[in-house]
C-alpha positions as CSV (number, residue, x, y, z in Angstrom):
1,X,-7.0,-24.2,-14.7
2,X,-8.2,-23.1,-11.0
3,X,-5.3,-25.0,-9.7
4,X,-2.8,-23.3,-12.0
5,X,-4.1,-19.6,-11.2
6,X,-3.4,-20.4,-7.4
7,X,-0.8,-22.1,-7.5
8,X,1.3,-19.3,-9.5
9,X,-0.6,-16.7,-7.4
10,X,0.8,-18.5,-4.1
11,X,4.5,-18.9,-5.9
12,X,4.7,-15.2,-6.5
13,X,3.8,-14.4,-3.0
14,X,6.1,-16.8,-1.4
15,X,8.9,-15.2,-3.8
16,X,7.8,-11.9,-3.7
17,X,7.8,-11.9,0.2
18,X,11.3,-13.7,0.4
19,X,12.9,-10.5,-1.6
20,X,11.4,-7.7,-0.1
21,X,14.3,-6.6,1.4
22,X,15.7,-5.7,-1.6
23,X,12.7,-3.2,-3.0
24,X,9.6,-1.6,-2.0
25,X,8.3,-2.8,-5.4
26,X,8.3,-6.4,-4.4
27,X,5.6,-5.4,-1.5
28,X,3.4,-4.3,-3.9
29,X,4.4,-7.2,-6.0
30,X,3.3,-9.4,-2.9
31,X,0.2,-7.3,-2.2
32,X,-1.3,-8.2,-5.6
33,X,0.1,-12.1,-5.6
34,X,-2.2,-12.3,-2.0
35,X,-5.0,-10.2,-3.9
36,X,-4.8,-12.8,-6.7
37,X,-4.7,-15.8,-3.9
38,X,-7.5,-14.6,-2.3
39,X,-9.6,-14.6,-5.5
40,X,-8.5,-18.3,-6.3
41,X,-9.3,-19.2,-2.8
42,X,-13.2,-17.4,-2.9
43,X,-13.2,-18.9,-6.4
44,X,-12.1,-22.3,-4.7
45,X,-15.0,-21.8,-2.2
46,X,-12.1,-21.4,0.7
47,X,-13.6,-18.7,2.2
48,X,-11.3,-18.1,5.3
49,X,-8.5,-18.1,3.2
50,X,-10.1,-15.8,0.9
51,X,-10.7,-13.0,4.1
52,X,-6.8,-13.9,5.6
53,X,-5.2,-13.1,2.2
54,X,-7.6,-10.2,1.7
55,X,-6.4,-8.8,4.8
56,X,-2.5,-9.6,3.8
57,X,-3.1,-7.6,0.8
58,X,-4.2,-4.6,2.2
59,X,-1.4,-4.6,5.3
60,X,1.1,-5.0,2.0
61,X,-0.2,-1.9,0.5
62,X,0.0,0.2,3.5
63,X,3.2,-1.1,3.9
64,X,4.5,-0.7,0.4
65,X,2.9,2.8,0.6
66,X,4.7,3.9,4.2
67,X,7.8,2.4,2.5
68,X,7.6,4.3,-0.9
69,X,7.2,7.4,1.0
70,X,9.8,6.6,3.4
71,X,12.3,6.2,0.2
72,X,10.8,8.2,-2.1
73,X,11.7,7.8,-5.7
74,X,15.5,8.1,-5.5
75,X,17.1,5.4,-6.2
76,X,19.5,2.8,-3.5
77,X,22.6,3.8,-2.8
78,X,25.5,1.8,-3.6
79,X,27.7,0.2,-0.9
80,X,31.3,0.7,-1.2
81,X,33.5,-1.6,-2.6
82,X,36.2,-2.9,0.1
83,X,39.7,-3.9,-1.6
C-alpha cells in the first residue's frame, strides 16, 4: 500500500509539473504531490528524499503564491482566433 501512495504521489508531481504552464493551480497541485512524496519517502525510511521533496514543496508554494498574486483572480485571456 506504501508503494501505491508514492507511486501516485510521484505521478501527480511529474504531471502536475509538466502542466504548469497552463495554471498557477497546478503549482500548488505539485506543491502538495512533493508534500505527499516526501511523506512516502520518511514513511519509506528515505530520508534524503524526504528533506529534497520537503524543500520542493515549499519553493512550489512560494512560487504558486508570487504567481497567484502576480495574476490575481481574473481569469486568462483568450488568444485571438486567426482565419
Amino acid at each position: 500500500m506504501l508503494t501505491l501512495f508514492g507511486s501516485i504521489a510521484v505521478s501527480i508531481m511529474m504531471l502536475s509539473y509538466s502542466l504548469e504552464s497552463r495554471s498557477k493551480w497546478y503549482v500548488l497541485i505539485f506543491a502538495g504531490a512533493s508534500a505527499a512524496t516526501s511523506t512516502y519517502s520518511a514513511f519509506a525510511g528515505i530520508y534524503p528524499i524526504t528533506v529534497i521533496e520537503a524543500i520542493w514543496s515549499v519553493i512550489a508554494i512560494q512560487r504558486f503564491s508570487a504567481r497567484y498574486r502576480a495574476e490575481g483572480s481574473l481569469p486568462p485571456s483568450t488568444p485571438a482566433l486567426e482565419s
